[in-house]
C-alpha positions as CSV (number, residue, x, y, z in Angstrom):
1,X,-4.9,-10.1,-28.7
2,X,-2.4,-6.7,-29.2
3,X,-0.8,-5.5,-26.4
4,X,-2.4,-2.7,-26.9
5,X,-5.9,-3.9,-26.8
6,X,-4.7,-6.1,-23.6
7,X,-3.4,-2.9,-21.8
8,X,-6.8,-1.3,-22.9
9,X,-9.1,-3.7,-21.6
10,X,-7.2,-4.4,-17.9
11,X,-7.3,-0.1,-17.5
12,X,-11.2,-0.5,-18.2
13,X,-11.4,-3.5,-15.5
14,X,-9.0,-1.5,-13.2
15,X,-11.1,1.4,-13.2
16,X,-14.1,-0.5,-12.9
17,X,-12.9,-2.4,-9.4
18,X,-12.2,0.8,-8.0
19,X,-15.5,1.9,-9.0
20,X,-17.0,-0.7,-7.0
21,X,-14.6,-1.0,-4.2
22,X,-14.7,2.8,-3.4
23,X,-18.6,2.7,-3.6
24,X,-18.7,-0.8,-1.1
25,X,-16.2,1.4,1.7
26,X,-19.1,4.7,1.4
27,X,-21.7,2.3,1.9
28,X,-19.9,-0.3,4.3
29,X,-20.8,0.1,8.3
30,X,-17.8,-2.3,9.3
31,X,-15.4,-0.7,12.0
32,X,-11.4,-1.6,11.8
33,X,-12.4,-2.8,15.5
34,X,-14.2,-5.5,14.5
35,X,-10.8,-7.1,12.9
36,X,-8.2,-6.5,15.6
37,X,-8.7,-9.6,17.4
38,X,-6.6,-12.4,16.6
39,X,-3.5,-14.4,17.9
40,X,-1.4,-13.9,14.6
41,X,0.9,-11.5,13.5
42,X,-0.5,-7.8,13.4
43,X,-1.0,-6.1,10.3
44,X,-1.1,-2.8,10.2
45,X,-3.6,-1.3,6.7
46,X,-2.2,2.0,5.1
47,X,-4.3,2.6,1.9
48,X,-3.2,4.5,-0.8
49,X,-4.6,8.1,-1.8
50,X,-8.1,8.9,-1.8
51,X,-8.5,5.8,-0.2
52,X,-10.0,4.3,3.5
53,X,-9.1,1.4,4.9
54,X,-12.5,-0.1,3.5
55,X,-11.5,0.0,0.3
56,X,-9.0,-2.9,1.1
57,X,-11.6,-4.5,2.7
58,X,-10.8,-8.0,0.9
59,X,-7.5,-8.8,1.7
60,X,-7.9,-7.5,5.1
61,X,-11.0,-10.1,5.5
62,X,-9.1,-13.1,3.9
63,X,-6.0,-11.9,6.5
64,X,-8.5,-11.9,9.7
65,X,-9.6,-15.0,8.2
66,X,-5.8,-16.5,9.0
67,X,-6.7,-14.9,12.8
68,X,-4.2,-11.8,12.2
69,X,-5.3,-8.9,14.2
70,X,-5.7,-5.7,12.2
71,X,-5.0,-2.1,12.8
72,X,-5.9,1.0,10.9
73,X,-4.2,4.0,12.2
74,X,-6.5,6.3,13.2
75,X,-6.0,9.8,11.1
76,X,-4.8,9.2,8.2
77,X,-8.0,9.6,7.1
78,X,-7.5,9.3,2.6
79,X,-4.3,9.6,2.9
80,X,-4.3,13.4,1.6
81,X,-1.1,14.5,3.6
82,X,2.3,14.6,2.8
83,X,4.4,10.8,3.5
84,X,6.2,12.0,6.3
85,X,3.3,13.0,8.2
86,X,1.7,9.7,7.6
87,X,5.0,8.0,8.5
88,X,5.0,9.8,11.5
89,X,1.4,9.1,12.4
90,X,2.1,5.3,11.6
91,X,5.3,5.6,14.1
92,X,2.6,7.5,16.9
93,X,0.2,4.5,16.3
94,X,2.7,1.5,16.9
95,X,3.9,3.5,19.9
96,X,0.8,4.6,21.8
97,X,-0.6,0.8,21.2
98,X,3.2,-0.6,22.2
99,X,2.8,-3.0,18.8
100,X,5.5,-4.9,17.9
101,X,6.7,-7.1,15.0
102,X,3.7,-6.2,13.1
103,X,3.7,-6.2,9.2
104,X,2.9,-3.6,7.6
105,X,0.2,-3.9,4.3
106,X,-0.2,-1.1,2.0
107,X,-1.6,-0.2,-1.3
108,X,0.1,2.6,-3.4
109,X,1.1,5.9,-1.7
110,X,0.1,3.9,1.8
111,X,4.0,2.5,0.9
112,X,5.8,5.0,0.5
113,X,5.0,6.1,4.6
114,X,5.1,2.2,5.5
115,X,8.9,2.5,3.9
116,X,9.7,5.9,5.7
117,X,8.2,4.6,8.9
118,X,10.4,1.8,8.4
119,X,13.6,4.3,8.8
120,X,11.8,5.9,11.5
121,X,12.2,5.8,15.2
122,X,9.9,3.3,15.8
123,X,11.4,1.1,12.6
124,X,12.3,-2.1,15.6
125,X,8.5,-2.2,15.6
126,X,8.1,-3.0,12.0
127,X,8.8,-6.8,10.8
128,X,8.2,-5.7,7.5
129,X,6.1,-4.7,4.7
130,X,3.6,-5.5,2.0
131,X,3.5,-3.2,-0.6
132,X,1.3,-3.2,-3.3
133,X,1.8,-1.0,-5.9
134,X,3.8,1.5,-5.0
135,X,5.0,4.2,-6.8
136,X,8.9,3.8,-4.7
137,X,10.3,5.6,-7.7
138,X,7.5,8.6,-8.0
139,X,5.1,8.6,-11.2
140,X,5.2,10.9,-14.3
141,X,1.8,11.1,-14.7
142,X,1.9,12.9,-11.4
143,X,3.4,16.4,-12.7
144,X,0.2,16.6,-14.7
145,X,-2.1,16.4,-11.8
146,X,-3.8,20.4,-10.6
147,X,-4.1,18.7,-6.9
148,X,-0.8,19.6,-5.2
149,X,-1.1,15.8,-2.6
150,X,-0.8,14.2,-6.2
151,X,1.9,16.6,-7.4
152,X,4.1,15.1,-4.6
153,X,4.1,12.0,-6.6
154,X,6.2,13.0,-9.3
155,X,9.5,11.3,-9.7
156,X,11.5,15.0,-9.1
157,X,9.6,15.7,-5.5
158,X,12.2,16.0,-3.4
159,X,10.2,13.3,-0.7
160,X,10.6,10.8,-3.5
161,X,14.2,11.4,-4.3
162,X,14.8,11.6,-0.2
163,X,12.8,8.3,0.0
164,X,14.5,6.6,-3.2
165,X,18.0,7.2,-1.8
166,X,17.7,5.5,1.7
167,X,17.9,2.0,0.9
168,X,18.1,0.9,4.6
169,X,14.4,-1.1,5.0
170,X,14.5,-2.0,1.6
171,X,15.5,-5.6,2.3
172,X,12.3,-6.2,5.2
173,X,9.7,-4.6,2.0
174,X,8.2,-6.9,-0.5
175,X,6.7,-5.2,-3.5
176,X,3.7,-6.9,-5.6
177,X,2.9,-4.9,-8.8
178,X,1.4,-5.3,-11.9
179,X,3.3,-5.8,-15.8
180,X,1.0,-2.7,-16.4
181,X,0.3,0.2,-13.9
182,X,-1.9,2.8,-15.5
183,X,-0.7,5.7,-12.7
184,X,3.1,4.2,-12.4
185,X,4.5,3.6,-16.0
186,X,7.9,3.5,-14.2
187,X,6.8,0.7,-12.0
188,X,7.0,-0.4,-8.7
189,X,10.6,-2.3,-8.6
190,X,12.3,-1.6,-5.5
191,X,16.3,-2.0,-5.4
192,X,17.7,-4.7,-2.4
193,X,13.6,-5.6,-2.2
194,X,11.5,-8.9,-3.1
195,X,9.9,-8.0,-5.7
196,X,7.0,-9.9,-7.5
197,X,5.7,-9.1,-10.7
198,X,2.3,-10.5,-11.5
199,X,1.4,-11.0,-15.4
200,X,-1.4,-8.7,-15.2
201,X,-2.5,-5.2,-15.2
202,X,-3.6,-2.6,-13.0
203,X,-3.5,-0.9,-10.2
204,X,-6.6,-1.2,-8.0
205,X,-8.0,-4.7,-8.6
206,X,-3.9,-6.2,-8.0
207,X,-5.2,-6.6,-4.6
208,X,-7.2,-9.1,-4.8
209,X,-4.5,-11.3,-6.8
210,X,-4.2,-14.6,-5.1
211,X,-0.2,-13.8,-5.5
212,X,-0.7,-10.6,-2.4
213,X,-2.2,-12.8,-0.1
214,X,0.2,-15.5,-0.2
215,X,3.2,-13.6,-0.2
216,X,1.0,-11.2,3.0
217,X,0.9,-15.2,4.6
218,X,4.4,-15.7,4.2
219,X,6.0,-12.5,5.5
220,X,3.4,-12.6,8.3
221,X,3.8,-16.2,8.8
């Protein structure tokens, strides 16, 4: 099979995924209550754009599964606003709950407040993070977007260039992307990070690679 046909065929089954995933959390009546009981290592969720919590509903389960509590800070709703208002609601969250040595998981833009959070004044709170395609380096695609939250995105946005620059947390994240990102053709290498590159594509359906959940086990281990 051509590359090109390969690429092809994991955007269709990408797509597809998020289809179903995104229909599933509409439908779904679970609460994030029902999963914050447990005498692990808390995880804190942080979805990506458009995105609730439910639409990370399977690694969350398989995570509960390991009896980690976990949290989904209240507010950020689909993630619409810009990163340093999430980063400060994340910083809020973890204060008004006193949480501490939690782990952070998050799925595309949901990293890039988990990593500003991280530099934050709540950043002792944080063991580290999970971060699952994430566009650390912005996206070019983004610049071609009409909706100004996506716009943000772009590799030029000054809260990308801000974010790229401080390299302080970058040790404490590990970064699991995809060979082929349909949205981040720049990829989702972070510099002074572990970073795992699965042989796969997409961007959506990476989170339910076998590869996130060990490497969510070990860092909340």
């Amino acid at each position: 099979m051509s590359e090109l046909l390969r690429r092809a065929l994991w955007w269709v089954e990408d797509y597809a995924y998020a289809a179903v995933w995104q229909a599933r959390a509409f439908g779904s009546r679970q609460e994030p209550e029902s999963f914050a009981h447990g005498r692990g290592t808390p995880i804190i969720v942080l979805p990506g754009i458009y995105e609730t919590w439910k639409f990370m509903q399977p690694v969350i389960q398989r995570a509960h599964e390991l009896d980690h509590p976990i949290h989904v800070v209240d507010g950020l709703a689909r993630n619409l606003r810009p990163i340093e208002e999430m980063a400060e609601g994340v910083g809020a969250f973890l204060a008004e709950r006193d949480l501490r040595d939690v782990v952070l998981l998050a799925h595309s833009k949901g990293g890039l407040a988990g990593k500003l959070a991280m530099l934050g004044p709540d950043a002792e709170r944080v063991r580290g993070m999970l971060a699952v395609a994430t566009p650390f380096g912005g996206s070019r695609y983004a610049r071609l977007m009409l909706p100004r939250t996506l716009r943000t995105l772009s590799p030029g946005h000054p809260s990308i260039v801000s974010l790229s620059q401080q390299r302080a947390a970058n040790a404490r994240i590990v970064s699991v992307y995809a060979r082929f990102d349909p949205h981040i053709p720049e990829g989702s290498r972070l510099p002074g990070a572990k970073n795992v590159e699965l042989d796969t594509g997409g961007h959506f359906r990476v989170l339910t690679h076998p590869r996130v959940m060990a490497e969510l086990a070990a860092l909340a281990g």
